[in-house]
SELUMTOR-9451 format. One record per residue (C-alpha): residue in one letter; x, y, z. Coordinates in pm, whole numbers, padded with zeros to 5 digits, always signed. Example, Ala and Ser with C-alpha at 12.3 -4.5 7.8 and 13.67 -1.06 7.14 Angstrom:
// residues 2
A+01230-00450+00780 S+01367-00106+00714 
END
This chain:
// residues 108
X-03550+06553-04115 X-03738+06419-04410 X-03565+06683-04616 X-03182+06588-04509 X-03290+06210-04609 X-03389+06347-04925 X-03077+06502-05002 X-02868+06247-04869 X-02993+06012-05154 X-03015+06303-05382 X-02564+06274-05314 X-02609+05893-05350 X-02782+05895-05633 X-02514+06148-05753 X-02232+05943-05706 X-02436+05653-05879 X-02426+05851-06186 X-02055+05938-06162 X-01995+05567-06116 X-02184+05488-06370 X-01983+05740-06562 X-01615+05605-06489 X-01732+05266-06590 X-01783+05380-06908 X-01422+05469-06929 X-01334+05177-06835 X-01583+04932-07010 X-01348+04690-07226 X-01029+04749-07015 X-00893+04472-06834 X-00782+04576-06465 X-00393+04540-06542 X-00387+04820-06776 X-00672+05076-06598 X-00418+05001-06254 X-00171+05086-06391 X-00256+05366-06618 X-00406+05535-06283 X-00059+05502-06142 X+00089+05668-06403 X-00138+05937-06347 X-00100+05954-05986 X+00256+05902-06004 X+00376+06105-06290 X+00744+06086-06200 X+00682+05658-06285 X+00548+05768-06611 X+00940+05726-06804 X+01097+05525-07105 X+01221+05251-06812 X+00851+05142-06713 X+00680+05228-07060 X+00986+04916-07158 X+00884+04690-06839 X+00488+04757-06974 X+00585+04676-07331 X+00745+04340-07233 X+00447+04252-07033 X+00195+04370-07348 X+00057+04634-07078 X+00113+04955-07254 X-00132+04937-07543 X-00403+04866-07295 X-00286+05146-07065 X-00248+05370-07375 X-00607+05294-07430 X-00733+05416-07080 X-00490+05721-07132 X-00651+05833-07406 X-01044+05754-07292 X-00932+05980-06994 X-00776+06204-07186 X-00474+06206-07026 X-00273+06389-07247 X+00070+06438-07099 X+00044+06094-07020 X+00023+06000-07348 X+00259+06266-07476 X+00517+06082-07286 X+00451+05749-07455 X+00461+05902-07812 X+00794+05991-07723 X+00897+05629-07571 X+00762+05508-07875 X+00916+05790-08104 X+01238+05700-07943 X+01208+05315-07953 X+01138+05344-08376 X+01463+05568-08361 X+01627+05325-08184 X+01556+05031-08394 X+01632+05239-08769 X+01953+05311-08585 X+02029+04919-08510 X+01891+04830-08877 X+01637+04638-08724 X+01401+04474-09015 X+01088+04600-09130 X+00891+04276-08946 X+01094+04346-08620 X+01025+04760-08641 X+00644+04663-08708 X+00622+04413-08449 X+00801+04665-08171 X+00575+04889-08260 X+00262+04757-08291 X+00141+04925-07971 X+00135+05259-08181 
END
């Protein structure tokens, strides 16, 4: 049996590494963004212009664009390019001033 023990902490150590790993990707993040940033990714269909708004509001989405792109989770990220693509459109269109546009989108 010496030989399973062995190679049971040989998969410990393993997963030590791979933890050690993730936190890496993480290292700076605050837990608010990295949360939600894996929901996102776990729930694609949540990844749309109504919750990139409701993570804008709450100063979430730079930090969760942050994680996206450490992970590189790129059709995450493609999608808020386009929120924010469509916000800057939105605000030309409403003749929004240059400090409001840059302020908007200062997330970019």
């Amino acid at each position: 049996m010496p030989g399973a023990a062995a190679r049971a902490g040989a998969g410990a150590a393993g997963g030590q590494r791979d933890g050690c790993r993730c936190r890496r990707v993480f290292e700076g993040s605050s837990l608010l963004p990295v949360a939600c940033c894996l929901r996102l990714l776990y729930r694609p269909r949540e990844a749309h212009s109504g919750s990139f708004a409701v993570l804008t509001k709450a100063g979430l989405l730079e930090g969760v664009a942050d994680v996206a792109l450490r992970l590189q989770a790129h059709r995450l990220l493609r999608a808020i390019k386009a929120f924010l693509q469509g916000m800057a459109t939105r605000l030309a269109a409403e003749h929004a001033s240059v400090p409001e546009l840059a302020a908007a989108l200062a997330v970019a």
